[in-house]
TORFI-645933 format. One record per atom (N, C-alpha, C, CB): x, y, z. Coordinates in steps of 0.1 Angstrom, whole numbers, plus 5000, padded with zeros to 4 digits. Glycine has a CB too. Example, Ala and Ser with C-alpha at 12.3 -4.5 7.8 and 13.67 -1.06 7.14 Angstrom:
2
513249435078
512349555078
513249675078
511349555090
512849785071
513749895071
512950005079
514149945057
This chain:
551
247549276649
247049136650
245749116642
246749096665
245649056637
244248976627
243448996634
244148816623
241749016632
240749036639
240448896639
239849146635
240148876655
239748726658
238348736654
239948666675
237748606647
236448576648
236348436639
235548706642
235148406630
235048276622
235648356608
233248186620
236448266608
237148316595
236648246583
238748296596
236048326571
235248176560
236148166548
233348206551
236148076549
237848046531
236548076522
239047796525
237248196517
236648256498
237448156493
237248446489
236148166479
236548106466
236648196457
235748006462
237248166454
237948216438
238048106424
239648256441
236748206420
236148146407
237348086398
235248256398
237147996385
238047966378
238148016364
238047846378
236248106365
235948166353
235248306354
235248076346
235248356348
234848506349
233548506341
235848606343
232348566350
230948566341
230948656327
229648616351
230448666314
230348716304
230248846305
229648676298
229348886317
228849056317
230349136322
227149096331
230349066332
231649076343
232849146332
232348876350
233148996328
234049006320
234149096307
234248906317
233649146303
233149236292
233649356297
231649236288
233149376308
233149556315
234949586322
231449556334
235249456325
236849436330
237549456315
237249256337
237549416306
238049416295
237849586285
237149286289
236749596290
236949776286
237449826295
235849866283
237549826306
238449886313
240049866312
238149846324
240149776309
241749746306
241649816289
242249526307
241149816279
241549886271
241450016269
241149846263
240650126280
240850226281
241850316288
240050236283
242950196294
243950266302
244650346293
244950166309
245350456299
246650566293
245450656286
248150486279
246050766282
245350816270
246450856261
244250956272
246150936249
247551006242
248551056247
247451116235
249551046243
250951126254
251151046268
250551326260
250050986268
250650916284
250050936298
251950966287
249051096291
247951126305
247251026311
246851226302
247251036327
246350956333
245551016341
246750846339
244450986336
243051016339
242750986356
242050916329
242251056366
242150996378
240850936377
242351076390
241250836385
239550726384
238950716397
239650546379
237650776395
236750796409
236750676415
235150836408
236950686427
236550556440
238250466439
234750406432
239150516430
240450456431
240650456448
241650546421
241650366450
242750306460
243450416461
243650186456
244250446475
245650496474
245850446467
246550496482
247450496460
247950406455
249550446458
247450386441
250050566470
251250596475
251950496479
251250656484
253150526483
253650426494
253550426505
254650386494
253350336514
252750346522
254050326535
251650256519
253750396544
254850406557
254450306562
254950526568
255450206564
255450076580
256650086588
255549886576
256450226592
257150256603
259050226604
256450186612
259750336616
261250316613
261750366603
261650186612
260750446595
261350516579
260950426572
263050546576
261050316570
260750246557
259350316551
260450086559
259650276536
258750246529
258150146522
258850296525
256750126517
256449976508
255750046497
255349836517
255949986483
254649996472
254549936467
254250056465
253949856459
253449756456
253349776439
252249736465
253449676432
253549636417
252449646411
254049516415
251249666422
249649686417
249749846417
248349626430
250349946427
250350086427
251050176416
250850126441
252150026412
252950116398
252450116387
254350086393
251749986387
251149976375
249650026370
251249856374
248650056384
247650166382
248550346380
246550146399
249950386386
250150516384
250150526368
251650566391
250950436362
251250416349
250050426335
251850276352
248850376345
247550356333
247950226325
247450496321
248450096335
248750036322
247649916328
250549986317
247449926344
245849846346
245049996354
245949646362
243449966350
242950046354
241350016364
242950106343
241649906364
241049786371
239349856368
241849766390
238149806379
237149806373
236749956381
236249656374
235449966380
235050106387
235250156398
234050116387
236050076408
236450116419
238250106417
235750026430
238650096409
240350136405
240850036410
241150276411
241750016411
242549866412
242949846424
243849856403
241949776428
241549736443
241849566447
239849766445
241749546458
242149406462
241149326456
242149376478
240049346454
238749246448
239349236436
236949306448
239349356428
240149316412
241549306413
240049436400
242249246415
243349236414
243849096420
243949346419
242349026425
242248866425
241348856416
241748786439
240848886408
240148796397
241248776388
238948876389
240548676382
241448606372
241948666359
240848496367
242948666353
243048726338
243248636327
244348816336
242648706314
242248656303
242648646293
241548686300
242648566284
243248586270
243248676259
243048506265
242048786263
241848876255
242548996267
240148876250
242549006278
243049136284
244949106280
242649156305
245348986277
247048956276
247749036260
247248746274
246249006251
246349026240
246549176239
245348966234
245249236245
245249406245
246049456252
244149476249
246649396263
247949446267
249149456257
248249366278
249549356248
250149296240
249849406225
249649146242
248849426227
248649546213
249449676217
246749606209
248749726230
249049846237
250449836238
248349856251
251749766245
253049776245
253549766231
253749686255
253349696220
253549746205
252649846198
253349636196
252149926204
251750036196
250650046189
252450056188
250149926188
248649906180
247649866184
248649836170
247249936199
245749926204
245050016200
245449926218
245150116193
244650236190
244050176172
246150366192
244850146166
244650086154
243449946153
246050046150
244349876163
242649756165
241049826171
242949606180
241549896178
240449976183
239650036171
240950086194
240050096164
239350146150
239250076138
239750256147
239549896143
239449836130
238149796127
240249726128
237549806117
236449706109
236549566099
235949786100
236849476111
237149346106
235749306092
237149236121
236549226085
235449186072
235148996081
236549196049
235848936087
235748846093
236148826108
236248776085
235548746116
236348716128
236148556134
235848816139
236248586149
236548436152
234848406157
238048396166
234848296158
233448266163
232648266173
233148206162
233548316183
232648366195
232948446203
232248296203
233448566194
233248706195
231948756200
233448756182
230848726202
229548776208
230448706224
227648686199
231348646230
231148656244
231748786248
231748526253
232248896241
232949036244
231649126239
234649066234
232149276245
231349366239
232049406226
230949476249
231249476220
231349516205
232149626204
230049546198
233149666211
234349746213
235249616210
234549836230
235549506220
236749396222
236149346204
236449246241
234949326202
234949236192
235449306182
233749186189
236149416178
236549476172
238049436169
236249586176
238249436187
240149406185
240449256182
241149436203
239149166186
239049006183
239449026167
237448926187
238649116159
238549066143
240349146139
236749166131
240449256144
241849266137
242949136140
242549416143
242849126153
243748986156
243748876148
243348936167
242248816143
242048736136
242748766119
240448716138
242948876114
243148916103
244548946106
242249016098
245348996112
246448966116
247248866122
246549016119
247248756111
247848626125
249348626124
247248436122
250448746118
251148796123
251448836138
250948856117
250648846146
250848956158
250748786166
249449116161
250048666163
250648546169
248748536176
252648576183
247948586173
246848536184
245948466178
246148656191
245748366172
244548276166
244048186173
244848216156
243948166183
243148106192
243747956192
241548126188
242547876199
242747706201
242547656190
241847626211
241947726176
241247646167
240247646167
241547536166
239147576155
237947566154
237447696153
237447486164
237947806146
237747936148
237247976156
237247976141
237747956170
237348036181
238748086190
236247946188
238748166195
239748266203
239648216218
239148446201
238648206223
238048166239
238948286244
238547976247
238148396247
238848526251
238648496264
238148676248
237248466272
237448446282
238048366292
236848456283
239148236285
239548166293
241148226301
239648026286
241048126308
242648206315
243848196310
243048166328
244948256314
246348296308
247048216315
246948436309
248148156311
249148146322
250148196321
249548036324
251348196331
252748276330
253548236316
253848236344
253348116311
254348046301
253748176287
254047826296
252248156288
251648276279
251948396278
250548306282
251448456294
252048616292
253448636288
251948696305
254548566295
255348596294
256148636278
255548546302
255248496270
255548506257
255148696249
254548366249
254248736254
253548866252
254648946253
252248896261
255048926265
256349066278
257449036265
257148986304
257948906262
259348906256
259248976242
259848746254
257948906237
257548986222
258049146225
255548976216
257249206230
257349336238
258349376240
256949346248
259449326239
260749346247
261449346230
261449196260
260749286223
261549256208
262149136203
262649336206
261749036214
262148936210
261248846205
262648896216
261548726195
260348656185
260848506189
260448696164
259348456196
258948276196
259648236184
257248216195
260148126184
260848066171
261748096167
260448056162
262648206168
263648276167
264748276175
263248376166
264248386184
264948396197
264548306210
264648546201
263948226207
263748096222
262248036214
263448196245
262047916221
261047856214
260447856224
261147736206
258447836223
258147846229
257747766244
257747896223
258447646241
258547546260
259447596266
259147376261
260447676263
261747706268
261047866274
263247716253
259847906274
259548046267
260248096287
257148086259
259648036297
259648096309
261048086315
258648046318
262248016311
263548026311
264148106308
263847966306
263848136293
264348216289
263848416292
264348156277
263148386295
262648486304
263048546312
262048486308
263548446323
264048436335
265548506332
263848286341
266148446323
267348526317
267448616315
267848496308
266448736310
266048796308
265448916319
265548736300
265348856333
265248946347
263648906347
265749146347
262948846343
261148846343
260748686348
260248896324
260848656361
260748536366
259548576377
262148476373
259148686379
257848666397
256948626390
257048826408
256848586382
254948506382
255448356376
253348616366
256548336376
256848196370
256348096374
258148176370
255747976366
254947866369
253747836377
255647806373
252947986370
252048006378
250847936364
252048186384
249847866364
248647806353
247847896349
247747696359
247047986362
246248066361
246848216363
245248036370
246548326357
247148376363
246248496369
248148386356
246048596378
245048686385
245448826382
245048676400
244848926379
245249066376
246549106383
244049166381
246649066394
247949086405
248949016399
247849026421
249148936394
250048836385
250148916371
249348666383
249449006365
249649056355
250149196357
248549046348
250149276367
250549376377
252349396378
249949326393
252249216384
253849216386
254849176375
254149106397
254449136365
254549086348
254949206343
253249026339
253949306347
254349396339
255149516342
253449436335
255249536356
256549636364
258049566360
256349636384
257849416362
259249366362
259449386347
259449206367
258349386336
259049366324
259649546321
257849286312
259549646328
259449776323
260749786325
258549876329
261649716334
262749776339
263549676329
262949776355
262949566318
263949476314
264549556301
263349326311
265449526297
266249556280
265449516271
267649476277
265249596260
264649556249
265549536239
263849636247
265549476228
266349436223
267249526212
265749346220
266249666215
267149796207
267949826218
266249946200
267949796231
268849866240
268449916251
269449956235
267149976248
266750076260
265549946267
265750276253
265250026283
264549936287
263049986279
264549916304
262449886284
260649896283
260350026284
259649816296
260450046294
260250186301
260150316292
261450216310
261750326292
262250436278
261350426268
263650396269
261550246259
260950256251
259050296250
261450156249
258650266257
257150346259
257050526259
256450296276
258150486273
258150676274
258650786254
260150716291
259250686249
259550756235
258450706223
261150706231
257550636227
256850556213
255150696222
256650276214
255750786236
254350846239
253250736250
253650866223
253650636250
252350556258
252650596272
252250376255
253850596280
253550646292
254450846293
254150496305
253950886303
255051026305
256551046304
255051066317
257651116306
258651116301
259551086314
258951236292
257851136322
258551156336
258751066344
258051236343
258150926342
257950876343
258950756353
257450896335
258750736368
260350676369
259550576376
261850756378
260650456374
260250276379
260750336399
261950086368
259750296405
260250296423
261450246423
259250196434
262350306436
263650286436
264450196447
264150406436
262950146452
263550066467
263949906458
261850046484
264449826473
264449696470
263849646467
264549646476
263949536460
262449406457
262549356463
262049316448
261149276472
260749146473
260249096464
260049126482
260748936462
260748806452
259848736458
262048726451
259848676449
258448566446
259348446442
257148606432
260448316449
260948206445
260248116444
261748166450
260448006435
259147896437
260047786436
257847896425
260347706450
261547576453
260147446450
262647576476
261147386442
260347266440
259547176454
261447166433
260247236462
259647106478
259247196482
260647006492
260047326486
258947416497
258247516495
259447476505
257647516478
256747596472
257047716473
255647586475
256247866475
256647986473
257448046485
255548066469
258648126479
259148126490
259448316486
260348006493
260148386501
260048526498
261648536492
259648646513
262048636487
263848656486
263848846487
264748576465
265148836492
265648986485
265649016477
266449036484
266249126473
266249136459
267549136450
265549266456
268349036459
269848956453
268948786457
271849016465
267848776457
267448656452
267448536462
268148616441
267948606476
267948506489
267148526491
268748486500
266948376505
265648326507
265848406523
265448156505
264748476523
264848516541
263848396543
264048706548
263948446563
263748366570
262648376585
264948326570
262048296590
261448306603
261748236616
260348286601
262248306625
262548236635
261548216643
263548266641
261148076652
259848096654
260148126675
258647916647
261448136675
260748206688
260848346690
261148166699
260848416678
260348556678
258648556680
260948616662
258148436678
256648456683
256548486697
255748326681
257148466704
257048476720
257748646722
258048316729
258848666719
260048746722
260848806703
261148616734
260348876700
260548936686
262348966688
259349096684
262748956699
264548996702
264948846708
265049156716
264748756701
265048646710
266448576703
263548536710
266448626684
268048606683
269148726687
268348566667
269748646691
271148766700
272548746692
271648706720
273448886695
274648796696
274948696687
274548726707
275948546687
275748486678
274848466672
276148416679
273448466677
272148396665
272748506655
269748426670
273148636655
272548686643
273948726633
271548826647
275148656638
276148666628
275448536623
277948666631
274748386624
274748326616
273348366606
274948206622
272748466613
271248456606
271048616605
269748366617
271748706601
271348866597
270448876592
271948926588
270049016602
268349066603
268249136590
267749186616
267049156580
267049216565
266449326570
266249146551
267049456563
265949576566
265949616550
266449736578
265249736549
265849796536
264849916537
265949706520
265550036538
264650166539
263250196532
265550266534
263350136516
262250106509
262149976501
262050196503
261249916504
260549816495
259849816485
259949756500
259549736474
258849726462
258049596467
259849706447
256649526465
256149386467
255549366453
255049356479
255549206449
254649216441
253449196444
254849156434
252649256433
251149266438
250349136443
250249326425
251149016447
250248876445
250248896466
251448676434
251049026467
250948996483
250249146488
252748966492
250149146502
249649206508
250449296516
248949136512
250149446508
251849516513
251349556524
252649656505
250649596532
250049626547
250549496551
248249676549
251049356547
251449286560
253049276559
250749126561
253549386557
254849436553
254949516568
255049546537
256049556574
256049626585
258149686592
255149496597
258149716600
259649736603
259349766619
260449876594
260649706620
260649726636
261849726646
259849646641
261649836656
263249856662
263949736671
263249986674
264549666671
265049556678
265549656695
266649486667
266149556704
266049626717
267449656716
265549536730
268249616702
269749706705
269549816695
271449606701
268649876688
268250016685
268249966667
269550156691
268649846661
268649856649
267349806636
269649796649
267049826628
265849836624
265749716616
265549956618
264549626612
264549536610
262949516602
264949466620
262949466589
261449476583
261149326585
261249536565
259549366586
258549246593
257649176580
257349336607
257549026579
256249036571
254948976583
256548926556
254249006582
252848906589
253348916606
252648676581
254049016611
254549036626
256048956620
253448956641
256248886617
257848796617
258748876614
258048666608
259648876623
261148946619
261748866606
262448916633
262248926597
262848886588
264648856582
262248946583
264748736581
266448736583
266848656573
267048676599
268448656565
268348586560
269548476565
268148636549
269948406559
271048306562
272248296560
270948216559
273648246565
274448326561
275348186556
274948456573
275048086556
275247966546
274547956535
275047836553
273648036531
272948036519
274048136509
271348106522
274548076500
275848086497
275248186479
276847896498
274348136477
273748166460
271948176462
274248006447
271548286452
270548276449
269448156447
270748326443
268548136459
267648036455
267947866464
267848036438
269147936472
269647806481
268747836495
271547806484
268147756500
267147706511
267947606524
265647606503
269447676529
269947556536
269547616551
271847516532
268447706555
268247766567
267647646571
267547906567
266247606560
264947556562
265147436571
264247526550
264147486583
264147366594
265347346603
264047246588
266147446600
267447406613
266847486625
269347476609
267247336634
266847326648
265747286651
266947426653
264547296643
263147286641
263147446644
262147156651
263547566642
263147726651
263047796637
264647816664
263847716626
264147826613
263247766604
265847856606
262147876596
261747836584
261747966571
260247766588
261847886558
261847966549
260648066549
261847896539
260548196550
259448296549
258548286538
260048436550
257048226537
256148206529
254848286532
255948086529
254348296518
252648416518
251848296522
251748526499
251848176522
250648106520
250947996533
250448036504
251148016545
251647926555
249947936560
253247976566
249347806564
248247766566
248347826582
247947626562
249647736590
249847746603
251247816605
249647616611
251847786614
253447886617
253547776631
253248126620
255047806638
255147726651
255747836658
256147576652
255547876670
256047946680
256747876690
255048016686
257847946693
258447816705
258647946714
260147686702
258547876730
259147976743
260147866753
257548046755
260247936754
260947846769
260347796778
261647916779
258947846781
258447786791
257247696784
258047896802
256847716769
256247566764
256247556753
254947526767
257647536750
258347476737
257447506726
258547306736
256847386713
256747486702
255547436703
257647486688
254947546695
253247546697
252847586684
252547666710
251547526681
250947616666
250147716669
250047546656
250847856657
250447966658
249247946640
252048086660
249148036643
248548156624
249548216618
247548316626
249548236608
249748266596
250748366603
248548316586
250348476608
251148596621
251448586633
250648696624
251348436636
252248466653
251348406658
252648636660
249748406658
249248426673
248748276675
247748546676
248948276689
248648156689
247448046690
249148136696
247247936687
246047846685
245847756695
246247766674
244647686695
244347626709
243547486705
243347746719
243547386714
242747286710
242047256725
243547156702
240347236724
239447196734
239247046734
238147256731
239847016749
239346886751
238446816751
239346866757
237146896752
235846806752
235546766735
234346916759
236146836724
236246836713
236846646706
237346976712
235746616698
236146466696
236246486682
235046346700
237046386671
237646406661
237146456649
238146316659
237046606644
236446636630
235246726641
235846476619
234746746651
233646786656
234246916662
233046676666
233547006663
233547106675
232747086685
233247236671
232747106694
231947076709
231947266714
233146926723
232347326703
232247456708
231547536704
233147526710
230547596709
229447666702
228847766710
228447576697
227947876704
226947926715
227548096718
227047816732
227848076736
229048166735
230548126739
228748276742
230648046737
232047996738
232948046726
232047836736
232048016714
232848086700
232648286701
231748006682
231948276713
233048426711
234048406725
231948626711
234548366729
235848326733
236948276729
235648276740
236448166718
236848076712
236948106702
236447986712
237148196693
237148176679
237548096668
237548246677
237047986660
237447906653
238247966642
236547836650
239247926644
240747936633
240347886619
242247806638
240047936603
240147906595
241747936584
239147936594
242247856582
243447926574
243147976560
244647826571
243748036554
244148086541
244948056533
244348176541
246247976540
247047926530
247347786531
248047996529
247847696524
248447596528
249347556532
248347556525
250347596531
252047546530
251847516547
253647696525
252847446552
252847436566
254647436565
251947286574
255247436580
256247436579
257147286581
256447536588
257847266573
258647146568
258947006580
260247226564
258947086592
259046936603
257946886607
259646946617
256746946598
255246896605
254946856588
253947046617
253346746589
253146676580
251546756576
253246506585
252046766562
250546866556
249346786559
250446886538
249546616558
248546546559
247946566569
248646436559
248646616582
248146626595
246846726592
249446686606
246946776591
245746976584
244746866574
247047176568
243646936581
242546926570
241547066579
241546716568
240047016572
239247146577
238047076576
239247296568
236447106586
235347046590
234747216584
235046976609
233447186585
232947306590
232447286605
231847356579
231947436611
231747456624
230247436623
232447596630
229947386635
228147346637
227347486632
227647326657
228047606637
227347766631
227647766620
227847906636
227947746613
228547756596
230047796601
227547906583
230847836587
232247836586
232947766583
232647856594
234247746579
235147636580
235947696594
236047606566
236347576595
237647566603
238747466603
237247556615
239847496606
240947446605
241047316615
241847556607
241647156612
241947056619
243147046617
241246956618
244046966629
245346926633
245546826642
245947016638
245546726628
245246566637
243746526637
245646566657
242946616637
241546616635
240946696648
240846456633
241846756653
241346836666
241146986654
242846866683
240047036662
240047206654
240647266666
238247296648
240847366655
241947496663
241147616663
243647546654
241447646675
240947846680
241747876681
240147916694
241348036681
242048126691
241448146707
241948286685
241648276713
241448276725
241448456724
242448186734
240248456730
239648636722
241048716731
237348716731
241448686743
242148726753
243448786753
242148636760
243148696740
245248706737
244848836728
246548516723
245348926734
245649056727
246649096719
245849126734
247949036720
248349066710
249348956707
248749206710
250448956698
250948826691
252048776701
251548836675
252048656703
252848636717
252048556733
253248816722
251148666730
250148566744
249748456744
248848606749
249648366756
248948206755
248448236766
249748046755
247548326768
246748326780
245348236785
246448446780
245148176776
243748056770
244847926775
243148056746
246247876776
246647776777
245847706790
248147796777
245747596796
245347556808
243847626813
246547596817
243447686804
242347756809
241047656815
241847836796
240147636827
239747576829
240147426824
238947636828
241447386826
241947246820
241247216813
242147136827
240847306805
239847206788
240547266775
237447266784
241347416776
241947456766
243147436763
241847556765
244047396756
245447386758
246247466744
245747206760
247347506747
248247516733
248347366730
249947606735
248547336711
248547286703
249947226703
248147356694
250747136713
252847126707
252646996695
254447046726
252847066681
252946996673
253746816674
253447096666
254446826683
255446696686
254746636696
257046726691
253846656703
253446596715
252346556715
253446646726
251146616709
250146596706
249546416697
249946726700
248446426705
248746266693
247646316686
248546056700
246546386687
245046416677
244146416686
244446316665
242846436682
241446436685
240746296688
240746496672
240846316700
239546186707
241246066715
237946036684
242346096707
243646016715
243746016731
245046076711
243745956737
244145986753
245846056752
244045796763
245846156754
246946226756
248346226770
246146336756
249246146766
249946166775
250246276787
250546146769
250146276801
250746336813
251746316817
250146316821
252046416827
252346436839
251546376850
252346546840
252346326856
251446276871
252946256879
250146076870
252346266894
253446286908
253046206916
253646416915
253846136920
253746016931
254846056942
253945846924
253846106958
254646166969
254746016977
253846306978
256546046980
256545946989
256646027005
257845846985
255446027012
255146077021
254845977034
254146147016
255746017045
254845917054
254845787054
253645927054
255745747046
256245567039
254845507038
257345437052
254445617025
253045577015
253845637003
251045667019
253245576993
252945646981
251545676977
253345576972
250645726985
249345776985
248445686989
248945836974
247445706988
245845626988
245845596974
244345716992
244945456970
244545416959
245545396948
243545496955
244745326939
246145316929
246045466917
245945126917
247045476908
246845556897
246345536884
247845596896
245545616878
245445596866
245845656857
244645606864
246645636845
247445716840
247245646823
249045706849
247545716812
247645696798
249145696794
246745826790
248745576786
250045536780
250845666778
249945456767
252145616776
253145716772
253245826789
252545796756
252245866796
252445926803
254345986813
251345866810
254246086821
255146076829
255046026842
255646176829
255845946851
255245936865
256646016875
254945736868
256446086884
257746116888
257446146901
258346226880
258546036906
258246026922
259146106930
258445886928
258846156938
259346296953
259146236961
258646446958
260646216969
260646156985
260546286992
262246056990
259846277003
259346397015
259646407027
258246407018
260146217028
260446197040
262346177041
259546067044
262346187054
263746177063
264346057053
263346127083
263645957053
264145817053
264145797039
263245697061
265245787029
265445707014
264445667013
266345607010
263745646998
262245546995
262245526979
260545627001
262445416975
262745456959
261045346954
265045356951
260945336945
260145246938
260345136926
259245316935
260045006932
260044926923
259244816919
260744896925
259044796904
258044736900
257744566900
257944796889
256844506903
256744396910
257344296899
255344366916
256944316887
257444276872
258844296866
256644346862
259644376877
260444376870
260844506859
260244266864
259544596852
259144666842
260244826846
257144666841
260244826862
260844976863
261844946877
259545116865
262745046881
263245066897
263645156898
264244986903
263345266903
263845406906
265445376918
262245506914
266145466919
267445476926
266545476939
268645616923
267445516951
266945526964
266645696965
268245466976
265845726971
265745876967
266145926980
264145936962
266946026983
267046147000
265646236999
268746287000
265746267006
264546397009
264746506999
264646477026
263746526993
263946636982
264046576968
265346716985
264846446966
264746456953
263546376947
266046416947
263446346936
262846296928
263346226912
262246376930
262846156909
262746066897
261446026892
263345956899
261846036873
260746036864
260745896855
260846166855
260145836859
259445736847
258745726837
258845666850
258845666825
257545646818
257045516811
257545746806
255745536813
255245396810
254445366799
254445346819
254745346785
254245306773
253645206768
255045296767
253645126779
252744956777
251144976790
254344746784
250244926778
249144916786
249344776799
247744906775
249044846812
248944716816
248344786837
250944596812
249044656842
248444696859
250144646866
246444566867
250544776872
252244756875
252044786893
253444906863
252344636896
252344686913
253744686914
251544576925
253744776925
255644826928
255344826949
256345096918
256744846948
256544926960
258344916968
255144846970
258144996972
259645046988
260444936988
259045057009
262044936985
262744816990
263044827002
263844796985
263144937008
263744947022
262344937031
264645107023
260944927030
259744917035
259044877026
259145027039
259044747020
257944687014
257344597022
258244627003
257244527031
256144517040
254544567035
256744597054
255144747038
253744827043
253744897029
253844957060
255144947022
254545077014
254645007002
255345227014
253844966997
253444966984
252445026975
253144876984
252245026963
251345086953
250945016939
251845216951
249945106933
249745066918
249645146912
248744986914
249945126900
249545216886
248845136876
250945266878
247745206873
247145136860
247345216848
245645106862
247945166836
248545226827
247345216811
250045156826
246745306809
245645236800
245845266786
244245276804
């Protein structure tokens, strides 16, 4: 489970400072040495695969591509901090020398001219800037105005033009270059597709997927390096499954196997992780796969496996069982999404998630299951929680945005908290946790001192709304209590006869009439119009009458 506390949304720059960037950039051109040796780099990462239990395995597209020496990320080896910074038009390029054979050659060129703002690199890159410039063969002359702009960012339509060159195929030739990420895609190199910016992790997974593609003499990437000397001979691509990276025009990134379906989340595995049975799972089959590959844009520790209660094994992302659909008939078809409101397409970037139980339907969770909470005293956009409440309370900030398809994105926004932080709103209520809930599944904060409640996406109207009830009207003693009721629109009213004698209720207006009730039962009304509704006993209206004020 996620460590509860104030969670603060990082930013992530759009540009990379000069010094920064300079020292990243020799790092990326010192990857591999001759023959293919790799150097071990102090303060590196694991970079194994890693056990998530049940036998599986996971590794990640960041771990093949640091074994490889083809990223060597910054002085602490290719770690989560570098592997969200952004990438550049000069690391696409030196990558782009390096898989043709001639980083070694720019590296020892002495340009007689270059581009004109070659002083933002160190005087190693400005070296590979001037051969580029003198070779405008190899395709790199910048925006114009003789300048290169090394440091701005790449996008996938870019790199990928780099990976295909690489592969042996030529812009203008073999595919032009608007067509460039299509044709790619034809080509087996689609995980970073339609991405603007792209992040070292995005250049990670670019470049594993492109190792395993055909080159246009025949052999893959792979071969071809392992025979031109740039990586070992020994060298082998991981052998497990892939997880995909789909990008559906409505429901943004989505996960797939690695035959290109879309798994899935059922959300009352938040309560009960074995809650599809039986038929649920001829229509919705659980995914395992002994070993996994991720691309590097995710987080392979939120990868996991786990024994179901009829003994069979099943891999997890973020706690969620994973399944896929069995009307999803072709790669890239999404016909799970939202059936029943229980099923949603499995996403890295879900802001919130819905949990449903039996005993209180669906509720909003986190990103992994756990569940969220909204405070009554809490008025719209405000927290009213502070002090030590917020360590009870922990304010919920998300990380991603997507939400799931039967709820409205507009609904989500974010305040900051009176202590600093952001936090997450829904309707304009903010959301906690509840330190208590130990692990994913609990709502032990629900009803807490009647000020905390779970979040039911469908019932809730927002922050500062008078919230529809429950309320019970005893017919006791041929009364329906003392005083009249107060009650909020929409509410429930549900009357229990107690006594011997039938007693139903009816409203003086006309507005309602309950049946005659026997002892024991009861009947539920609801009242949606503001107003003042006197009723009372057909069989004793004389004496038993009542009111409801509906506000």
């Amino acid at each position: 489970m996620r460590r509860l506390g104030i969670r603060r949304a990082g930013v992530r720059s759009n540009a990379i400072a000069t010094a920064a960037a300079a020292a990243l950039l020799l790092a990326t051109v010192g990857f591999g040495g001759a023959g293919g040796a790799l150097a071990a780099e102090e303060g590196a990462a694991d970079r194994g695969p890693g056990a998530i239990g049940g036998g599986a395995s996971v590794i990640s597209d960041a771990d093949v591509a640091a074994e490889l020496g083809l990223l060597l990320g910054d002085g602490n080896g290719v770690t989560a901090p570098y592997l969200a910074k952004p990438s550049t038009r000069l690391q696409a390029a030196i990558l782009s020398l390096r898989l043709t054979g001639r980083l070694q050659e720019a590296m020892r060129y002495e340009p007689k001219t270059n581009f004109s703002d070659k002083d933002l690199v160190s005087p190693a890159n400005q070296a590979i800037l001037g051969f580029l410039k003198e070779h405008p063969e190899l395709g790199w002359q910048g925006p114009g105005d003789g300048r290169f702009d090394p440091l701005a960012a790449i996008s996938s339509q870019q790199f990928y033009k780099v990976m295909l060159e690489a592969l042996g195929y030529r812009s203008g030739t073999d595919f032009e270059y608007a067509d460039t990420e299509s044709f790619a895609a034809s080509k087996g190199l689609s995980g970073i597709r339609g991405t603007a910016s792209l992040t070292n992790a995005h250049l990670a997974t670019a470049l594993v997927e492109s190792l395993g593609a055909s080159s246009t003499a025949g052999p893959t990437l792979l071969v071809q390096l392992q025979t031109e000397g740039v990586v070992s001979t020994e060298t082998m691509l991981p052998a497990g499954a892939r997880i995909g990276l789909a990008s559906d025009p409505e429901l943004g990134t989505l996960l797939t196997d690695d035959e290109g379906r879309t798994l899935y989340f059922f959300t009352r595995d938040a309560a009960d992780p074995n809650a599809c049975q039986a038929g649920c799972l001829q229509n919705w089959p659980i995914y395992y796969e002994e070993s996994i590959v991720v691309p590097a844009m995710l987080d392979k520790a939120d990868f996991g496996a786990a024994t179901r209660s009829d003994g069979a094994k099943q891999l997890t992302y973020k706690g969620w069982p994973l399944y896929t659909f069995g009307k999803d008939a072709s790669a890239g078809d999404v016909n799970g999404e939202g059936v029943n409101g229980v099923w949603f397409a499995a996403k890295p970037d879900y802001a919130v998630m819905i949990g449903t139980s039996l005993e209180h339907g669906h509720y909003l969770t986190d990103d992994y299951g756990n569940a969220l909470y909204r405070f009554a005293k809490d008025s719209a956009d405000a927290s009213a929680c502070a002090g030590s409440c917020i360590t009870n309370w922990p304010p919920y900030a998300a990380d991603g945005k997507a939400v799931p398809s039967t709820l409205a994105a507009s609904d989500f926004g974010s305040i900051v908290h009176p202590e600093g932080g952001a936090m997450t709103t829904f309707k304009k209520a903010p959301l906690y946790y509840f330190a208590k809930d130990a692990a994913r599944g609990d709502v032990l904060g629900h009803k807490a001192n009647d000020l905390w409640f779970l979040v039911a996406p469908d019932a809730f109207e927002g922050a500062g709304a008078k919230q529809a009830k429950t309320y019970h009207v005893d017919m006791k003693d041929y009364s329906f209590g003392s005083g009249p009721l107060t009650v909020e629109a929409g509410s429930t009213i549900v009357f229990t006869n107690y006594d011997d004698m039938e007693h139903n209720a009816v409203a003086v207006d006309g507005s309602f009439k309950t049946p005659l009730l026997k002892k024991g039962e009861t009947y539920s009304i609801t009242l949606d119009r503001a107003g003042t509704y006197e009723y009372f006993c057909e069989p004793h209206k004389r004496f038993m009458t009542g009111t409801i004020i509906v506000e």
